[in-house]
C-alpha positions in Angstrom: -63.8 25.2 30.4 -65.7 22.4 28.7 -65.1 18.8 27.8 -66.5 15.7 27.0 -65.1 12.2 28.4 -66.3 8.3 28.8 -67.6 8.0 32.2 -65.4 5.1 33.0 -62.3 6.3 31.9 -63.0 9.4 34.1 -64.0 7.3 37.3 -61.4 5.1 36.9 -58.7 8.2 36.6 -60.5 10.0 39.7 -60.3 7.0 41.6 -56.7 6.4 40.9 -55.7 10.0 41.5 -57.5 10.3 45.1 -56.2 7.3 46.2 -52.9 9.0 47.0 -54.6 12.4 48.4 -54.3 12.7 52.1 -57.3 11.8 54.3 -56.8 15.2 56.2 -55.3 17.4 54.1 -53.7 20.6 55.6 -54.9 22.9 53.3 -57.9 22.3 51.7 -56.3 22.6 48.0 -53.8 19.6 49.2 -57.7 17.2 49.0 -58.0 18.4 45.6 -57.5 17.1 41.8 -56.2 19.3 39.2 -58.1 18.1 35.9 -56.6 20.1 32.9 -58.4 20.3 29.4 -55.9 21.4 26.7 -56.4 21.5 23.3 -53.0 21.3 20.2 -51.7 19.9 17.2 -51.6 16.4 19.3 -55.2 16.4 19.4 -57.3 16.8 22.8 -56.2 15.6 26.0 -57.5 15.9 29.3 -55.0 15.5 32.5 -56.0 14.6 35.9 -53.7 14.6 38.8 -53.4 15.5 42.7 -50.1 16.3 44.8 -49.9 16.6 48.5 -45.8 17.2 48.6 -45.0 13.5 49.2 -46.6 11.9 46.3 -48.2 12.4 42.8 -50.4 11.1 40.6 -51.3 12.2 36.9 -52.9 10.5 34.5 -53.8 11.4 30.9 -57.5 10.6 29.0 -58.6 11.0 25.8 -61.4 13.6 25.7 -63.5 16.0 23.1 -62.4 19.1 24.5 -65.0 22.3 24.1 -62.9 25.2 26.1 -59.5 24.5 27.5 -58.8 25.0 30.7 -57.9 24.0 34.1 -60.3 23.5 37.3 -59.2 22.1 41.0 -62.2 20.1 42.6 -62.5 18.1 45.9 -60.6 14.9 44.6 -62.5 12.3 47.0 -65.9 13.6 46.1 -65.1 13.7 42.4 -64.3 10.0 42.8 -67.2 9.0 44.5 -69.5 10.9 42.1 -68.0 9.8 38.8 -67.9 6.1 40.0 -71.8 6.9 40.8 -72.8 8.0 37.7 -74.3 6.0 35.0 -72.8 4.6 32.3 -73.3 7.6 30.1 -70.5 10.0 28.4 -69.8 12.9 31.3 -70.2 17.1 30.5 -68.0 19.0 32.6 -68.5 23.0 32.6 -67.3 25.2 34.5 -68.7 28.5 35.1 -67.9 30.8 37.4 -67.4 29.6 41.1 -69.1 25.9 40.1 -68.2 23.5 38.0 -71.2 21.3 37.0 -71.0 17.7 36.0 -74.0 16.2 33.6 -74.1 12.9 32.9 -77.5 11.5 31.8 -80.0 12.4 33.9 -77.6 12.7 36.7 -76.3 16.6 37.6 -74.1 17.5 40.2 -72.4 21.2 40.8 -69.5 21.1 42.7 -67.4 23.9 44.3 -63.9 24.9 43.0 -60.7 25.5 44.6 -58.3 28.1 43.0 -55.9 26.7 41.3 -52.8 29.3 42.1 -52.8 28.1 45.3 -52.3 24.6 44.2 -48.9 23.1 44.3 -46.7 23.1 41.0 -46.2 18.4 40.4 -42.8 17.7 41.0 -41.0 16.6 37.3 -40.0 13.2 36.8 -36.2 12.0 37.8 -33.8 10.7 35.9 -35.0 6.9 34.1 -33.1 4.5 35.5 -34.8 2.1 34.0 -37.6 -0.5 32.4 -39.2 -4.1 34.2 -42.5 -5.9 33.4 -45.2 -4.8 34.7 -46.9 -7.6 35.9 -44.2 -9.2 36.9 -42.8 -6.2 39.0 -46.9 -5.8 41.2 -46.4 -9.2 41.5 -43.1 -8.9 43.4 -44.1 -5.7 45.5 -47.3 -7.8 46.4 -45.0 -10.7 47.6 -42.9 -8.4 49.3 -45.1 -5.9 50.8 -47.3 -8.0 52.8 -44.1 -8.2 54.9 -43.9 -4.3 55.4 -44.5 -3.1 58.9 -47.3 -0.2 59.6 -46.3 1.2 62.9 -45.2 4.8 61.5 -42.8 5.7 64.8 -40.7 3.2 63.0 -40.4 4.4 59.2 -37.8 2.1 58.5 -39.9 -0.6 59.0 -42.6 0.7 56.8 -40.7 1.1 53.5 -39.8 -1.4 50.9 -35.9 -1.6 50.1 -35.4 -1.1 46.4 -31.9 -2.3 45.5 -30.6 -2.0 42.1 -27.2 -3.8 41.1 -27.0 -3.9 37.2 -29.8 -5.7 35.6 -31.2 -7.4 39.0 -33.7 -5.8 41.0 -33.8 -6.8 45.0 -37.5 -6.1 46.9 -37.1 -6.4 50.7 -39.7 -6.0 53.7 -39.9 -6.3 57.0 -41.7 -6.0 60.6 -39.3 -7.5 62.7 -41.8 -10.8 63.0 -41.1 -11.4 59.4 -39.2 -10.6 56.1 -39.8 -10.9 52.0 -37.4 -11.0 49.9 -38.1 -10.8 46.0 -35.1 -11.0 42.9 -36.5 -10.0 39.6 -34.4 -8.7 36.2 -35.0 -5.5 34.2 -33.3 -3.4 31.8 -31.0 -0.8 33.2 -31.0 2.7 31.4 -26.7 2.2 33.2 -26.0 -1.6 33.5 -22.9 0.0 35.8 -25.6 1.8 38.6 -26.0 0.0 42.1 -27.3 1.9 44.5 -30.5 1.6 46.9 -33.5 3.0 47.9 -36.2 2.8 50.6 -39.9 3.5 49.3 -43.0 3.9 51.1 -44.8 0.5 51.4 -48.0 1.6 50.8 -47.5 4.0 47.8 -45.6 1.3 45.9 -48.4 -1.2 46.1 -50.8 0.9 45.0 -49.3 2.2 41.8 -47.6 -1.0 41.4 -51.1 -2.8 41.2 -52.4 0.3 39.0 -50.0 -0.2 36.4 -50.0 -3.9 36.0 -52.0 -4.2 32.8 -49.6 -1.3 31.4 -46.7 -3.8 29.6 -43.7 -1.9 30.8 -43.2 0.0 33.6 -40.5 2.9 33.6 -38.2 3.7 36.7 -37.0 7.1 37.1 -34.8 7.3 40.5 -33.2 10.7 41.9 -31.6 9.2 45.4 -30.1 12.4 46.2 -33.1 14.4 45.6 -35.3 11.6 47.5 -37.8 11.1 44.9 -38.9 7.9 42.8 -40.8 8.2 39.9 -43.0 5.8 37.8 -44.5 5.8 34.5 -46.9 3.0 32.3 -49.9 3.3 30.4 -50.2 6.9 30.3 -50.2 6.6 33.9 -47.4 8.6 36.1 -46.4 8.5 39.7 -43.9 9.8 42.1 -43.1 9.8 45.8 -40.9 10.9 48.2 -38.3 8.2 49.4 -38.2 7.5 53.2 -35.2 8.6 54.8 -34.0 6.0 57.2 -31.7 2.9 57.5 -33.3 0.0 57.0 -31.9 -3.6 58.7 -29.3 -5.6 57.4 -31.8 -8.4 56.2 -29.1 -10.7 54.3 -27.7 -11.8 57.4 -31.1 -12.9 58.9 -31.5 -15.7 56.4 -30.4 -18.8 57.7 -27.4 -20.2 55.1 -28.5 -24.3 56.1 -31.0 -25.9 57.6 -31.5 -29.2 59.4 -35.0 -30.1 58.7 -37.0 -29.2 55.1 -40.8 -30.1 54.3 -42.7 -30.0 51.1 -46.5 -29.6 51.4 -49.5 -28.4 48.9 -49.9 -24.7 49.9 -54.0 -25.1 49.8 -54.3 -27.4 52.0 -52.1 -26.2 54.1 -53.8 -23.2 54.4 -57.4 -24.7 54.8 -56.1 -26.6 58.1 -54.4 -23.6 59.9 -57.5 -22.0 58.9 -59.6 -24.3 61.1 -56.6 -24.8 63.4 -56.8 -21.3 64.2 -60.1 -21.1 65.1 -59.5 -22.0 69.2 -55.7 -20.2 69.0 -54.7 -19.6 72.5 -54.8 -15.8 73.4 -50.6 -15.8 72.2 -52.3 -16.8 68.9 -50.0 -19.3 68.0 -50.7 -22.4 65.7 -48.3 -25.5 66.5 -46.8 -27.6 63.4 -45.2 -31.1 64.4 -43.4 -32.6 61.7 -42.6 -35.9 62.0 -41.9 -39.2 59.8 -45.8 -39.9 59.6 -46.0 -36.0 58.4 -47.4 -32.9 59.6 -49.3 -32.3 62.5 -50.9 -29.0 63.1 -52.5 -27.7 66.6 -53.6 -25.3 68.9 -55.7 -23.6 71.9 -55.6 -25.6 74.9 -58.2 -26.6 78.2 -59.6 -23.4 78.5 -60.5 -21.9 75.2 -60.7 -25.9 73.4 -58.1 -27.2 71.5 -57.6 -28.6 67.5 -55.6 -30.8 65.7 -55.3 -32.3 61.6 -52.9 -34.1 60.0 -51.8 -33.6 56.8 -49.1 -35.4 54.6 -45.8 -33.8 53.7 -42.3 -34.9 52.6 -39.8 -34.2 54.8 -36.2 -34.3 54.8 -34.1 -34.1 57.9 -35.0 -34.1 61.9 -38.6 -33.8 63.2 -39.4 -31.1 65.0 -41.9 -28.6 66.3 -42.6 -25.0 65.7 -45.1 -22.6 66.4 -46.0 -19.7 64.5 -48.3 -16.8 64.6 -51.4 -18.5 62.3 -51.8 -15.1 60.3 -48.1 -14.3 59.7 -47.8 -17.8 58.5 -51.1 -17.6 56.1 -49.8 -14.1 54.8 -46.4 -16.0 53.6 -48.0 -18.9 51.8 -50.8 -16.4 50.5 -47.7 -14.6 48.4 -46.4 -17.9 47.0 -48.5 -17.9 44.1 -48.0 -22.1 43.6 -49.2 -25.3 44.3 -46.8 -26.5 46.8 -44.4 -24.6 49.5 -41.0 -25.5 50.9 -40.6 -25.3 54.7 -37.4 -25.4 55.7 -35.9 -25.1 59.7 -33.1 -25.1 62.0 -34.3 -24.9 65.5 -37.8 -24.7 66.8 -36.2 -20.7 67.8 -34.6 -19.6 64.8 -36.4 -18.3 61.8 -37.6 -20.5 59.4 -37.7 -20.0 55.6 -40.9 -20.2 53.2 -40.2 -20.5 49.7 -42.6 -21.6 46.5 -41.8 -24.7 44.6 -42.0 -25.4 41.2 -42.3 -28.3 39.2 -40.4 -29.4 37.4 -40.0 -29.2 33.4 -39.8 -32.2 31.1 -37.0 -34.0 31.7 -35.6 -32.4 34.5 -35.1 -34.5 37.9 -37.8 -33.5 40.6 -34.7 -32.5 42.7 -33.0 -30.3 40.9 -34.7 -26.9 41.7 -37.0 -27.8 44.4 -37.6 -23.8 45.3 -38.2 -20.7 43.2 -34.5 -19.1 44.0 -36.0 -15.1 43.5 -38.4 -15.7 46.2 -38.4 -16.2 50.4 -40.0 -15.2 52.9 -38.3 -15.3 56.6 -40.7 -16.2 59.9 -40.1 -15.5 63.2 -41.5 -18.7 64.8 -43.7 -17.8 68.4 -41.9 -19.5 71.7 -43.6 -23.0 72.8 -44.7 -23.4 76.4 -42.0 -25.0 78.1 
């Protein structure tokens, strides 16, 4: 086996690939990267890919290929060497027991792995469907941050994927907080509704991957548990979760008594500072009131902090405290200028939403908030 490829093309393949091996694999072949060099009436291509029986990744490259043929490598290592390399076109042989790796002045000879005992990469399920790509990592990033990473509790580490004709719903949650994200696409069966939970983790990575690929393809098998993905030459599928996850729709608060509109960076700069002498409950106080905002927190023993900051409010003043990173994390997914606040009781959860402004010649009023975006906060108890 021979072949010839771009050094960034490969690194950036590897990379991609190993990301979804597992840190401890079981078997040692379960660490590694297939990387097949096949030659046809298509021209050369040269496939890299890694399976560990929960989730795939393969990826196609162009290449000049001398001898086709396949060759199963350490997948981390081949990452970390190819994103070491210089920026040179990269000779892989393989010869023997070895497979050697020249690139410049740079030589490395790695061990390989037989590929028999490597695992055949589960096929792609059925397309369900096409979305954005951009727009779709955008909304798993929104969502995600939400997602909670305590692994006794699977549900809670998933993102809900719900499908009802040409809407897509994300939803996350930890139990301290929950994202919710609406976004259309183009149904393959404008009639399916159905719903899926995905791991949180695997999503955003291979969401974020295939961003810059124009369309991304949804293939969905729910009774086999498997969710597939494909952009860019770029293809990916994991193993759903099997659990229940909560009934978020009836945690959203349908009114509110109090609503305030503040610009999201400034907002952000002052918890940042607020946060600084945050008691050892770590929770940042916001007062609103008809003079505006007033953020604080710590106390006698560990000093205290306070700033004001103007906001418009609408409704009863009150005062809420929050967890200061819970409440960064929700304004950090808004991706706009200003943020809508709205509450009920200083007890109950209280909604973040983005706000848009308006276009030409609509009133300021009409839309305040971004309807395909919110984000639920559990607010921390005051003293008292």
């Amino acid at each position: 086996m021979k072949f010839r490829v771009e050094r960034d093309v490969l690194a950036d393949a590897a990379a991609w690939v190993a990301r979804s091996l597992p840190a401890r694999p079981p078997v040692p072949v379960l660490g590694g990267v297939l990387i097949d060099a096949a030659s046809g009436e298509g021209g050369d291509r040269l496939t890299v890919s890694g399976f560990d029986y929960e989730t795939s990744a393969r990826v196609e490259l162009d290449a000049t290929i001398g001898d086709p043929g396949q060759v199963l490598v350490s997948g981390r290592l081949l990452a970390d060497i190819t994103r070491a390399l210089p920026n040179k076109p990269v000779d892989l042989v393989v010869d023997g027991a070895r497979a050697t790796i020249n690139c410049g002045n740079s030589r490395f000879s790695l061990p390989i792995m037989p590929v028999e005992d490597y695992p055949q990469l589960p096929a792609m399920p059925q397309r369900a469907g096409a979305v954005d790509a951009a727009e779709l990592a955008g909304a798993v990033a929104q969502v995600a941050v939400a997602a909670g990473r305590d692994d006794t509790l699977p549900m809670l580490t998933g993102v809900r994927l719900e499908i009802e004709g040409s809407r897509l719903t994300l939803a996350a949650t930890d139990r301290f907080r929950l994202a919710v994200r609406e976004l259309d696409w183009q149904p393959e069966d404008a009639g399916v509704s159905t719903a899926v939970l995905i791991p949180a983790k695997t999503l955003s990575d291979v969401a974020k991957t295939l961003a810059g690929a124009g369309t991304v393809e949804i293939a969905l098998s729910a009774g086999d548990g498997m969710l597939g993905m494909t952009g860019g030459g770029r293809r990916a599928t994991t193993r759903l979760l099997d659990a229940e996850f909560p009934r978020f729709r009836q945690l959203i608060p349908a009114e509110h008594t109090t609503a305030a509109e503040l610009e999201v960076a400034a907002l952000v700069e002052a918890i940042k500072r607020v946060s600084l002498v945050a008691d050892r409950v770590a929770q940042i106080r916001l007062e609103f009131g008809e003079e505006g905002l007033r953020l604080a927190a710590g106390g006698e023993d560990v000093g205290s902090a306070e700033e004001e900051l103007p906001c418009a409010l609408d409704g009863t003043a009150l005062t809420i405290a929050f967890n200061p990173g819970y409440l960064l994390d929700a304004l950090g997914a808004l991706h706009t200028e200003k943020a809508q606040l709205t509450f009920t009781t200083p007890n109950r959860p209280a909604l973040v939403r983005p706000v848009v402004p308006p276009a030409d010649g609509e009133d300021a009023g009409d839309a305040p908030a971004v309807p395909g975006y919110l984000h639920l906060l559990m607010p921390v108890r005051l003293p008292g």
